[in-house]
Biopython code that builds the backbone (N, CA, C, O; Angstrom):
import numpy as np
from Bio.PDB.StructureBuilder import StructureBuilder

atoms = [
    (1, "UNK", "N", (231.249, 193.287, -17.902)),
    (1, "UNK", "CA", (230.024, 192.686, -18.382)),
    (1, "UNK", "C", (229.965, 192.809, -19.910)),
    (1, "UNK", "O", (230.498, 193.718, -20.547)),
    (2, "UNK", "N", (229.203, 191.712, -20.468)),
    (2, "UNK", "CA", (229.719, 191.732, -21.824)),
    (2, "UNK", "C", (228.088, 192.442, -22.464)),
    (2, "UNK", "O", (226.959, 192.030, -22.196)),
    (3, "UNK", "N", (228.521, 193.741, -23.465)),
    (3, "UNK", "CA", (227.176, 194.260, -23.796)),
    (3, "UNK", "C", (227.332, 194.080, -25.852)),
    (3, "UNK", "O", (228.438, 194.412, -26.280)),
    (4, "UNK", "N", (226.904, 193.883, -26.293)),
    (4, "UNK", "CA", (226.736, 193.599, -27.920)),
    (4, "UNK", "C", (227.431, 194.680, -28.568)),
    (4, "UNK", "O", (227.292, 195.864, -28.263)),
    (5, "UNK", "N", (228.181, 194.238, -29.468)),
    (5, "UNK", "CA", (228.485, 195.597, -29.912)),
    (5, "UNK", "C", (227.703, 196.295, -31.096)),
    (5, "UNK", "O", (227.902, 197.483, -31.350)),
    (6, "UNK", "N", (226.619, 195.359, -31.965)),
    (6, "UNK", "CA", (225.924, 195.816, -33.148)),
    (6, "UNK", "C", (224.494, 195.505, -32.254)),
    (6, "UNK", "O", (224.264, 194.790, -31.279)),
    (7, "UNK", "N", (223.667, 196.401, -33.085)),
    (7, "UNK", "CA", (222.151, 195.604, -32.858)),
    (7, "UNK", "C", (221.549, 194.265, -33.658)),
    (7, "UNK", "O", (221.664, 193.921, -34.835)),
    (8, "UNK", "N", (221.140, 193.903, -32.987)),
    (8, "UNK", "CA", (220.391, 192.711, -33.434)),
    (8, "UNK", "C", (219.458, 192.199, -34.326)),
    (8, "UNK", "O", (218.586, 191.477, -33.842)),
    (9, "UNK", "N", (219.440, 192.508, -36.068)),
    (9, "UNK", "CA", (218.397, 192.624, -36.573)),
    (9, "UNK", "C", (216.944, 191.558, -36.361)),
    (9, "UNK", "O", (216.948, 190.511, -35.714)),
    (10, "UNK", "N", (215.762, 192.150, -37.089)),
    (10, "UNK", "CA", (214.747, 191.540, -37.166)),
    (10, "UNK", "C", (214.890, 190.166, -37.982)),
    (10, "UNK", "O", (214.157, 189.256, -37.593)),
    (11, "UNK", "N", (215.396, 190.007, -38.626)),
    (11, "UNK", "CA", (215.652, 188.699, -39.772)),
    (11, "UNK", "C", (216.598, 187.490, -38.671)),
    (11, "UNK", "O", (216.424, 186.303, -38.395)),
    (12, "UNK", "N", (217.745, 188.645, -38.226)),
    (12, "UNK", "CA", (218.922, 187.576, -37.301)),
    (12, "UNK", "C", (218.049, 186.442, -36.255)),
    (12, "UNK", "O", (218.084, 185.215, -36.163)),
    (13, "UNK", "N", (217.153, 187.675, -35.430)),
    (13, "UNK", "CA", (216.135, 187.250, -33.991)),
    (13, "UNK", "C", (215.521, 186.889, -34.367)),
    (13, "UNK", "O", (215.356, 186.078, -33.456)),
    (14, "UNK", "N", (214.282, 186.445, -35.528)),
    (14, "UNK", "CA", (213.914, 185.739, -36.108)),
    (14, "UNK", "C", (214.143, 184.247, -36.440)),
    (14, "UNK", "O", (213.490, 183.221, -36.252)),
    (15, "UNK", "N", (215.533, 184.587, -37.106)),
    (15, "UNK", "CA", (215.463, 183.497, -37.583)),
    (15, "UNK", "C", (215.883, 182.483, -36.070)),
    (15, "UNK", "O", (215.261, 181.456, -35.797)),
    (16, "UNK", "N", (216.913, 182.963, -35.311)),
    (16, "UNK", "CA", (217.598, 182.222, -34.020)),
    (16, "UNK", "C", (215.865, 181.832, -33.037)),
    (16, "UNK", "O", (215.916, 180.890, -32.247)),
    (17, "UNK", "N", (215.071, 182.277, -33.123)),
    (17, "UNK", "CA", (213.903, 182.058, -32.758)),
    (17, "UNK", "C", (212.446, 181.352, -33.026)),
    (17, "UNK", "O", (211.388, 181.273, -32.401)),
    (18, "UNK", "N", (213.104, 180.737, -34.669)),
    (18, "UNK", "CA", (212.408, 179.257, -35.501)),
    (18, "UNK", "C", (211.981, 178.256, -34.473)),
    (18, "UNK", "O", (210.942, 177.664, -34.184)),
    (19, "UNK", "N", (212.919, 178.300, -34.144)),
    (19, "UNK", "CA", (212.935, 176.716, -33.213)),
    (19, "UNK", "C", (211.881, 176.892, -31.893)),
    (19, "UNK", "O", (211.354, 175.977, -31.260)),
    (20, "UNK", "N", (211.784, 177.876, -31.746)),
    (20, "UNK", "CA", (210.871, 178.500, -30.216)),
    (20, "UNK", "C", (209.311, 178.432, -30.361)),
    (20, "UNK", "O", (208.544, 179.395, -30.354)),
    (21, "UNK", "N", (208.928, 176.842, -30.518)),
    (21, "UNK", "CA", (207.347, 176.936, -30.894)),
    (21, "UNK", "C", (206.932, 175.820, -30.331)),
    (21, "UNK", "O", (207.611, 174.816, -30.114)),
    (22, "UNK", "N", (205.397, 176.059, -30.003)),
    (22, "UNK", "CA", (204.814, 174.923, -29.311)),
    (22, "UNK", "C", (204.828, 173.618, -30.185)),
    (22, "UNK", "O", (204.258, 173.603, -31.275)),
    (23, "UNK", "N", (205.606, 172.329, -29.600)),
    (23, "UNK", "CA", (204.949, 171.267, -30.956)),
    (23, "UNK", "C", (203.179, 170.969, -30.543)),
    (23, "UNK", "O", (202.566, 170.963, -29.476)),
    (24, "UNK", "N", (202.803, 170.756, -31.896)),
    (24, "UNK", "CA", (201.635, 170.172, -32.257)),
    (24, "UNK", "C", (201.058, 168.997, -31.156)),
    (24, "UNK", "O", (201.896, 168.187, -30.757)),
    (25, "UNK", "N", (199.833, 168.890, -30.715)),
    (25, "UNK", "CA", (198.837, 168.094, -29.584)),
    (25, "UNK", "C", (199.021, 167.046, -30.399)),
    (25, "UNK", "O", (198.843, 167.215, -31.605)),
    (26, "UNK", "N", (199.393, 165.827, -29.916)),
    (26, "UNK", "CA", (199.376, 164.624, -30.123)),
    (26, "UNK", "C", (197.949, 163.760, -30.024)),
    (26, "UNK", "O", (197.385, 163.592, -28.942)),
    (27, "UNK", "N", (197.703, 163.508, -30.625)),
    (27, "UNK", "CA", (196.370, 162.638, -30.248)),
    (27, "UNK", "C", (196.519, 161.005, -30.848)),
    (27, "UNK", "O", (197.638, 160.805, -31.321)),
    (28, "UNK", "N", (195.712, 159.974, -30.901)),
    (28, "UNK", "CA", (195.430, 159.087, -31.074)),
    (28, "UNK", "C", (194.177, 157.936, -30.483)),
    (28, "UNK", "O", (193.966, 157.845, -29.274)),
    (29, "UNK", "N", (193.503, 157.205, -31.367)),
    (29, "UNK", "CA", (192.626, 156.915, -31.295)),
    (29, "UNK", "C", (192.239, 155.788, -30.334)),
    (29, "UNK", "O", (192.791, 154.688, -30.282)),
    (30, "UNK", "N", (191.234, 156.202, -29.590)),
    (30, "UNK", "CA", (191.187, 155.116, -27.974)),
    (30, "UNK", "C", (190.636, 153.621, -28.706)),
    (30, "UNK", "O", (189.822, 153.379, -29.597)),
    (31, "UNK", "N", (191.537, 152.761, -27.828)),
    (31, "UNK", "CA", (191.629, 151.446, -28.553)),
    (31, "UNK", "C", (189.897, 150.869, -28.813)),
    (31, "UNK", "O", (189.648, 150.326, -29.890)),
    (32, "UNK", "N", (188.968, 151.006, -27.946)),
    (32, "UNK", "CA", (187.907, 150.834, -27.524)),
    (32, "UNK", "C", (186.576, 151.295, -28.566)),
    (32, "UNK", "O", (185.688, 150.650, -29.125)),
    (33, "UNK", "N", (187.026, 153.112, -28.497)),
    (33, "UNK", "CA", (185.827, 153.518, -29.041)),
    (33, "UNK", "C", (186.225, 154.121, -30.522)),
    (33, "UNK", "O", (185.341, 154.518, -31.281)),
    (34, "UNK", "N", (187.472, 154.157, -30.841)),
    (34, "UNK", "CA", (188.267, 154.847, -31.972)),
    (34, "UNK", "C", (187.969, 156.291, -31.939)),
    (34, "UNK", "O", (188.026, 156.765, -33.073)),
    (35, "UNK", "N", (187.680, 157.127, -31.053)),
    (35, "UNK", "CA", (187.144, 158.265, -30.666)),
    (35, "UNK", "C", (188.999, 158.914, -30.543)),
    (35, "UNK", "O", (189.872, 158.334, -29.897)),
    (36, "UNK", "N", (189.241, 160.453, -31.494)),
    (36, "UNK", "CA", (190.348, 160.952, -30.919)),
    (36, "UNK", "C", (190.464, 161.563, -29.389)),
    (36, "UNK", "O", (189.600, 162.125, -28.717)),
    (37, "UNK", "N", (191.821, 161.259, -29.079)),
    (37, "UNK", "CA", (192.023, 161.408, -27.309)),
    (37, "UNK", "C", (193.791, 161.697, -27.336)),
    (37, "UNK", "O", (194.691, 161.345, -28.099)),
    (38, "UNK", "N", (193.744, 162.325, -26.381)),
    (38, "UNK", "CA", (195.315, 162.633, -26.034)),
    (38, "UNK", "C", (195.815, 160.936, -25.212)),
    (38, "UNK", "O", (195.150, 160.246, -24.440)),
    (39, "UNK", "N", (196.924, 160.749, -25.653)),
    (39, "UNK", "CA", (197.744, 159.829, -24.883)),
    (39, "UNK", "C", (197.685, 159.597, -23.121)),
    (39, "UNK", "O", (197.103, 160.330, -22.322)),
    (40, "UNK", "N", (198.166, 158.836, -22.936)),
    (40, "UNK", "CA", (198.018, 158.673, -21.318)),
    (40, "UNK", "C", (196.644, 159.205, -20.598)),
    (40, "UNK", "O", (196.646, 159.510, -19.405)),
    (41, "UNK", "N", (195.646, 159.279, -21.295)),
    (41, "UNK", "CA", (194.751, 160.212, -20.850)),
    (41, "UNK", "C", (193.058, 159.271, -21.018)),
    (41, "UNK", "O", (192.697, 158.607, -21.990)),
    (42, "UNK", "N", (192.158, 159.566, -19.498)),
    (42, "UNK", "CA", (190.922, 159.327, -20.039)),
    (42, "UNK", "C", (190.224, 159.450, -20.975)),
    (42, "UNK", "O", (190.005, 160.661, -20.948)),
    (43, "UNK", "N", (189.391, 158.833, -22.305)),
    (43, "UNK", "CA", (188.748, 158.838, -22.797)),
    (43, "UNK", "C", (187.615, 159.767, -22.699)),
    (43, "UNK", "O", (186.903, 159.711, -21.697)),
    (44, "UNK", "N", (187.329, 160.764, -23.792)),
    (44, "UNK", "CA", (186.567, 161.482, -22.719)),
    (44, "UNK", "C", (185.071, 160.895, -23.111)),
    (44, "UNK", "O", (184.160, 160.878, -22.282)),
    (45, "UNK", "N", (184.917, 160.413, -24.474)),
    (45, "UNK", "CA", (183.681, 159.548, -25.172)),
    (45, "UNK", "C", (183.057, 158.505, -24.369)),
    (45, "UNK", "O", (181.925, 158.711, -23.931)),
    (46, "UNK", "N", (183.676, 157.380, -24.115)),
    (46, "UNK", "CA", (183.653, 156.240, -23.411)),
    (46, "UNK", "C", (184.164, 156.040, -21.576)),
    (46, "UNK", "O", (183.732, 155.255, -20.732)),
    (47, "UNK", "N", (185.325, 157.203, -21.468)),
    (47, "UNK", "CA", (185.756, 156.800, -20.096)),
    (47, "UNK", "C", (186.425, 155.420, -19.789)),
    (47, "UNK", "O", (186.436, 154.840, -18.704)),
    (48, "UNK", "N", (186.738, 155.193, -20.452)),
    (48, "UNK", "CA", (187.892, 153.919, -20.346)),
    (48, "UNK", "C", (189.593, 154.734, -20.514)),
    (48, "UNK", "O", (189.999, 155.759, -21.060)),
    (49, "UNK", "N", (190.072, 153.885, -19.906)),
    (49, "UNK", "CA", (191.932, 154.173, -19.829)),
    (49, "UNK", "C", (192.427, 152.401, -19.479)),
    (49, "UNK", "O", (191.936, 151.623, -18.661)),
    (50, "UNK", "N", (193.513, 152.201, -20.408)),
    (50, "UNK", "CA", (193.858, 151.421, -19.597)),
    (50, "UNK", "C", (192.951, 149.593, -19.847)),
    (50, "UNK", "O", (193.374, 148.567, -19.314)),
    (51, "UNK", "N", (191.997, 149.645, -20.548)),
    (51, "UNK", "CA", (191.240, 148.663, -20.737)),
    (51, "UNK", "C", (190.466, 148.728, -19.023)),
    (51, "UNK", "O", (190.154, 147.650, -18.517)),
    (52, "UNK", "N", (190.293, 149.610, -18.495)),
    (52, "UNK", "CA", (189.210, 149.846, -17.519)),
    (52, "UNK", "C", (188.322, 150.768, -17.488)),
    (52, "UNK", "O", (188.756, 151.589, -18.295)),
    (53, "UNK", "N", (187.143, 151.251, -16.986)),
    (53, "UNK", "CA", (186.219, 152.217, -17.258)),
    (53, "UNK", "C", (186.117, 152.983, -15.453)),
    (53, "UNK", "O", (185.595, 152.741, -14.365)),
    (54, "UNK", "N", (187.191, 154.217, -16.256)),
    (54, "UNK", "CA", (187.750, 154.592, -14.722)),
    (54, "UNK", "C", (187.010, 156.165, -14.575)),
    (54, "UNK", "O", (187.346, 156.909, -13.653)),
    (55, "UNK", "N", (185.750, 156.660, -15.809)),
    (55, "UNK", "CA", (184.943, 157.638, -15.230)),
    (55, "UNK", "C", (183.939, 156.941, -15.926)),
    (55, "UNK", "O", (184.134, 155.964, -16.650)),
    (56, "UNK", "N", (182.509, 157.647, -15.603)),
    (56, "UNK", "CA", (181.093, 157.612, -16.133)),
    (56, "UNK", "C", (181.428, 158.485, -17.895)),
    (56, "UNK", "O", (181.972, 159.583, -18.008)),
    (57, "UNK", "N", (180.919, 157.610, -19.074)),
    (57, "UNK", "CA", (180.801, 157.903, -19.952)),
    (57, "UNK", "C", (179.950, 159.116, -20.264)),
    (57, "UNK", "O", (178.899, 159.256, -19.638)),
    (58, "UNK", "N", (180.317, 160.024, -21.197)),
    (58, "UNK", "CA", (179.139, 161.154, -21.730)),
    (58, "UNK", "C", (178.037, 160.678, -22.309)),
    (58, "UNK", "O", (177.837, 159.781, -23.129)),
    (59, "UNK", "N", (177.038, 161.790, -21.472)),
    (59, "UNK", "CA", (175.384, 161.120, -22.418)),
    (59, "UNK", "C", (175.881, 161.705, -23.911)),
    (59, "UNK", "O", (176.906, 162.277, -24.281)),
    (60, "UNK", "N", (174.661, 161.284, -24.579)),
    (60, "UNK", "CA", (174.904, 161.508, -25.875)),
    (60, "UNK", "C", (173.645, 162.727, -25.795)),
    (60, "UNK", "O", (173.352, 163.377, -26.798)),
]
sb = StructureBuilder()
sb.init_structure("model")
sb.init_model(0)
sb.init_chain("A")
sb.init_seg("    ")
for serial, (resi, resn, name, xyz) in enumerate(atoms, 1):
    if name == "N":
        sb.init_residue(resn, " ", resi, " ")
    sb.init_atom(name, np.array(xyz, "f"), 0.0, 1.0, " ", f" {name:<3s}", serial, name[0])
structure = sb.get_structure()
């Protein structure tokens, strides 16, 4: 079994571990109400998806 032969510094694991991050929430603006909204996703302002109104809109 293969075991390391040095330890692993803080800077090395670090740095090999840059890449290990959530990307950033995508959003964009629903064609309808220009309200920000995640992609593929109900509206949560208006309730439209899709050019249909597929929940009950929020009171104001």
């Amino acid at each position: 079994m293969a075991v390391p032969k040095r330890r692993t510094s803080k800077r090395k694991k670090r740095a090999r571990n840059t890449h290990k991050k959530a990307a950033p929430i995508a959003l964009q603006k629903c064609p309808r109400c220009q309200a920000m909204k995640r992609p593929h996703r109900v509206c949560d302002e208006c309730g439209y998806y899709a050019g249909k109104q597929r929940v009950a809109a929020k009171e104001a």
